[in-house]
N, C-alpha and C positions, 0 to 999 in steps of 0.2 A: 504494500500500500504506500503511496506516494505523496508525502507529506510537504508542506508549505509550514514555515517560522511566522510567526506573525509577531515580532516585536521582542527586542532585547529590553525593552524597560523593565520587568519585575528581575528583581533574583533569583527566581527559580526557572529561570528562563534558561539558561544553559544545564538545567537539571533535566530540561525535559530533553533539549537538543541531544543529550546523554544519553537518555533512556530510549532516545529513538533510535541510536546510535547501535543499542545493545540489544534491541528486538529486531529476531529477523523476519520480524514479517512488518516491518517496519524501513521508508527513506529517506532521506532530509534530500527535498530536491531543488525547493528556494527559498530565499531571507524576503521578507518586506520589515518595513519598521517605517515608524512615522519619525522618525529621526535618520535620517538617509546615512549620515556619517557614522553612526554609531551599527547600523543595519548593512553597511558595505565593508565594516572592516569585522563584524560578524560573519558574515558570508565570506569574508577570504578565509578565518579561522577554519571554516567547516568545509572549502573547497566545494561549496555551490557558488551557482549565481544571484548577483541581490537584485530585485527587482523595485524600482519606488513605485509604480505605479499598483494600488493593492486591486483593482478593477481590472489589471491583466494576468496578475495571482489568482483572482480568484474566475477568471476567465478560461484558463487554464486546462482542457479538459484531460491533459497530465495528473492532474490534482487531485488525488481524493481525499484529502482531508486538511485542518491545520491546525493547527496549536498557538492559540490566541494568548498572548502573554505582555497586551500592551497597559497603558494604563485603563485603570477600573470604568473611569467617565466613557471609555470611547468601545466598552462590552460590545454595548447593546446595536450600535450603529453596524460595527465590524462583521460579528455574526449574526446578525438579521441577512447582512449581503452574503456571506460564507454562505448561510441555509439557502439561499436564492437559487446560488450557482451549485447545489447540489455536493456538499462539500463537509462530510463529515465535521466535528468542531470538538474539541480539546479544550479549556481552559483553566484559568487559574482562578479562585476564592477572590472575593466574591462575584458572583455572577451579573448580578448588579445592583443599584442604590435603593431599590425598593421593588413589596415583591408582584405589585401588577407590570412592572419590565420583567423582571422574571418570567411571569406568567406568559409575556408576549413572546420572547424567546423561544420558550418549550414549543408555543403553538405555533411558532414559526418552523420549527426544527419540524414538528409531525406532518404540517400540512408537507413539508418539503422532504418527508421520510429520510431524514438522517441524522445520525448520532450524534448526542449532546451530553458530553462528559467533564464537570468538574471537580478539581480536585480536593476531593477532602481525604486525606491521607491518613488519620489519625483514625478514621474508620476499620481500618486496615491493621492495626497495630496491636502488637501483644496486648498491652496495659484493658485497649477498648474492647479486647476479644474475652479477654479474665473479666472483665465487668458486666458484658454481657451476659456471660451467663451466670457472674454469679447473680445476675439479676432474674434470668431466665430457670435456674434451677435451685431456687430459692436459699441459697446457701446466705441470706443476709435477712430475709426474714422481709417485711414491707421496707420499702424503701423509705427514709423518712428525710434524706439530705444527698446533693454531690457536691464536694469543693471538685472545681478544677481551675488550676493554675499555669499558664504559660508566660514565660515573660521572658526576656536578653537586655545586653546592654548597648541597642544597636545604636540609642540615642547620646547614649555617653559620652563625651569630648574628651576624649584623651589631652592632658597639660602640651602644650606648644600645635595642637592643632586646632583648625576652624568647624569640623565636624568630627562624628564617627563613623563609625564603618556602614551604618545604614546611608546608603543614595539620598541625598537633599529633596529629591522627586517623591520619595516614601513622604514629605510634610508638605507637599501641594495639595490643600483639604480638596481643590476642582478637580484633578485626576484620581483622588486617592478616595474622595468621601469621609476621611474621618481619616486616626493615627492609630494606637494600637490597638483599639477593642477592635474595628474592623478590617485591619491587616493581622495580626498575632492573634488576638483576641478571638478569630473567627474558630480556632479547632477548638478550646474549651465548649466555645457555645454548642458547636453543631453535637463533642460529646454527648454533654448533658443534654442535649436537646433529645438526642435517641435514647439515652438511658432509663430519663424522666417523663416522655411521653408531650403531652400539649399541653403547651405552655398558656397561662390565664394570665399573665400579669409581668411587669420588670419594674424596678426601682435601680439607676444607675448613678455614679461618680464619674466624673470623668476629669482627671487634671490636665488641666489644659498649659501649652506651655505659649503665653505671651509671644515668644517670636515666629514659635514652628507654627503659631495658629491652628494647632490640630493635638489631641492627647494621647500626650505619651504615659501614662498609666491609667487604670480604669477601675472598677468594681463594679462589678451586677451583680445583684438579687434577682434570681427569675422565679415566681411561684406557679406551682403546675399543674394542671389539673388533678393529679393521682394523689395532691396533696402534699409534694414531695417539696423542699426551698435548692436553688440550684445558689450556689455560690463560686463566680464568673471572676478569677481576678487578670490582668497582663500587665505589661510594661515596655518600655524602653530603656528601662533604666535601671533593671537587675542584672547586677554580678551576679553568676553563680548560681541563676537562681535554676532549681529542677525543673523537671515537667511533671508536675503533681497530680494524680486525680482520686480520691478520695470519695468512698460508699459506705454512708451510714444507713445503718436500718434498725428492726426491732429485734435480729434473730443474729444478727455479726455486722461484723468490717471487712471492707475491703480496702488497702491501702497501695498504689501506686507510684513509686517514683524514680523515674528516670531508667527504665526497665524491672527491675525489682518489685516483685506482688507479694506480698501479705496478707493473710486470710487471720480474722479470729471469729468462729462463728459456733454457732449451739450444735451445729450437723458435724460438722469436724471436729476428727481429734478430743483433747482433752479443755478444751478452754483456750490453747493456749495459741501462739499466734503462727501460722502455718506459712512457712517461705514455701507458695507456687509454682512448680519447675516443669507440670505435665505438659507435653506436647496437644498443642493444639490444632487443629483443622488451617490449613493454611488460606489466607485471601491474597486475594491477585491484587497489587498497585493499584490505583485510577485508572492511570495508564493502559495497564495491561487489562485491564476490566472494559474499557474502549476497547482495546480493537479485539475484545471477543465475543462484546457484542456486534460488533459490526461484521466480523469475520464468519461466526458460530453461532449468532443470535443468542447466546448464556445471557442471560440477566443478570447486571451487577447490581453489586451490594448496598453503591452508594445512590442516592434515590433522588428524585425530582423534591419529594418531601422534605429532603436532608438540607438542599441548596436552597429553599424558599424558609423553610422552618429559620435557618441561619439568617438570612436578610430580616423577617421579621423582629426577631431579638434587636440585631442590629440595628434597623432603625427604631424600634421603641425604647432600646437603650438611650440613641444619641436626642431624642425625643424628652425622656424622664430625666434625663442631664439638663436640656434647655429649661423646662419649666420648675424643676423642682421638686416634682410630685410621683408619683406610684403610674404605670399608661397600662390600661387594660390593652389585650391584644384579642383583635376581632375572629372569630373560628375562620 
């Protein structure tokens, strides 16, 4: 299958150029970028051609798919034309700023029968796989809370420099929509958001930083319908800090961080706190979840639900930040 780049702007942009790199049912056959200089000296890296014109990318009947990776503002424009010309679509979190363009995407993607994949990775991962079921086979008893925690120090200023290692374009709030709850912040949500079911309500923080105009740390309270308080935190601005996600209930714990699971619950063992180590049922990438739905028609794991459930939070978060108050969230 013959793939098209659509934009070095995010950071995980050359993660995916990789991963196409290492699937062989997968090619990198052209660069576009709305930034020509930056999109032509990508394309000599990868020894394709760069194209600026993205209307003869997507023109292309070479082309079957792309991997959308430009800034968040310019989602919905980009692949509404990808689904037009018939052209399978790959992208990166979030999909976009609210979730009736969501909506409009998907139904553009079906009217135009082709695959609509984003990346939620953390779907994928031990930590969310051990919570699933222990949520699934009741090793924690009713669910009563989830912390989850992500955060880095991308905003950090190292002494004698003018930034950190986060790209100055991550605090353009017009391309980006917000700073870390809805770049970082997005894989805590979409967790909890699968763990705990439908969500009724958010209460957020968001600190705002004066120059970057966008927040570089966050907290959400999301309450859920099952009853359950999700507790949402990220940053910019942690050393060190793990990848935490934490399950309380009436019956045990579960405790995740930074690969390492811990179990203490009434079904296991003696009380006492159980290091995790079974082998689990393996899941496929995003990535590799696209192209077997496209290839094999397999149903992947991560779901239309997963990517709109996660917008909603998101904008009711940066919503309960502007006024101050609790924002209920509409079924």
């Amino acid at each position: 299958m013959k793939v098209a780049l659509l934009s070095r702007w995010h950071v995980h942009a050359d993660d995916y150029a990789r991963a196409v790199h290492e699937n062989d049912q997968l090619t990198v056959e052209l660069v576009w970028d709305e930034d020509s200089e930056r999109g032509k000296k990508w394309a000599d890296e990868l020894g394709v051609p760069f194209e600026k014109e993205l209307e003869v990318v997507l023109s292309d009947p070479e082309i079957d798919a792309v991997i959308v990776s430009t800034p968040t503002n310019l989602h919905k424009e980009i692949i509404l034309a990808a689904a037009a010309h018939k052209k399978h679509v790959f992208t990166e979190k979030v999909l976009a700023f609210t979730a009736e363009e969501c909506d409009n995407i998907y139904d553009a993607a079906a009217e135009h029968d082709v695959e609509l994949m984003v990346s939620l990775p953390r779907l994928t991962e031990k930590e969310f796989l051990y919570a699933e079921k222990a949520v699934n086979e009741g090793w924690i008893g009713m669910l009563t809370m989830i912390r989850c925690r992500l955060a880095h120090n991308g905003a950090v200023v190292p002494e004698g420099e003018t930034q950190g290692w986060l790209p100055a374009r991550f605090f353009d709030k017009e391309q980006t929509g917000g700073g870390s709850l809805i770049d970082l912040g997005a894989h805590p949500i979409y967790l909890t958001n699968r763990l705990a079911g439908r969500a009724e309500a958010v209460y957020s923080r968001l600190q705002q930083d004066d120059e970057k105009k966008v927040d570089v740390s966050a907290a959400v309270i999301v309450e859920y319908e099952s009853g359950a308080l999700g507790m949402i935190e990220t940053s910019f601005l942690s050393h060190g800090s793990p990848f935490q996600l934490e399950l309380y209930g009436t019956e045990g714990t579960l405790l995740c961080t930074d690969g390492a699971v811990q179990l203490k619950s009434i079904h296991h063992g003696d009380g006492n706190w159980l290091n995790l180590e079974e082998e689990l049922p393996s899941v496929l990438k995003p990535l590799e979840q696209w192209v077997a739905k496209i290839r094999n028609g397999v149903e992947p794991s991560i779901t239309k639900e997963d990517v709109i459930n996660l917008t909603k939070i998101n904008d009711a978060a940066a919503f309960s930040h502007l006024k101050g108050c609790r924002i209920f969230i509409e079924k």
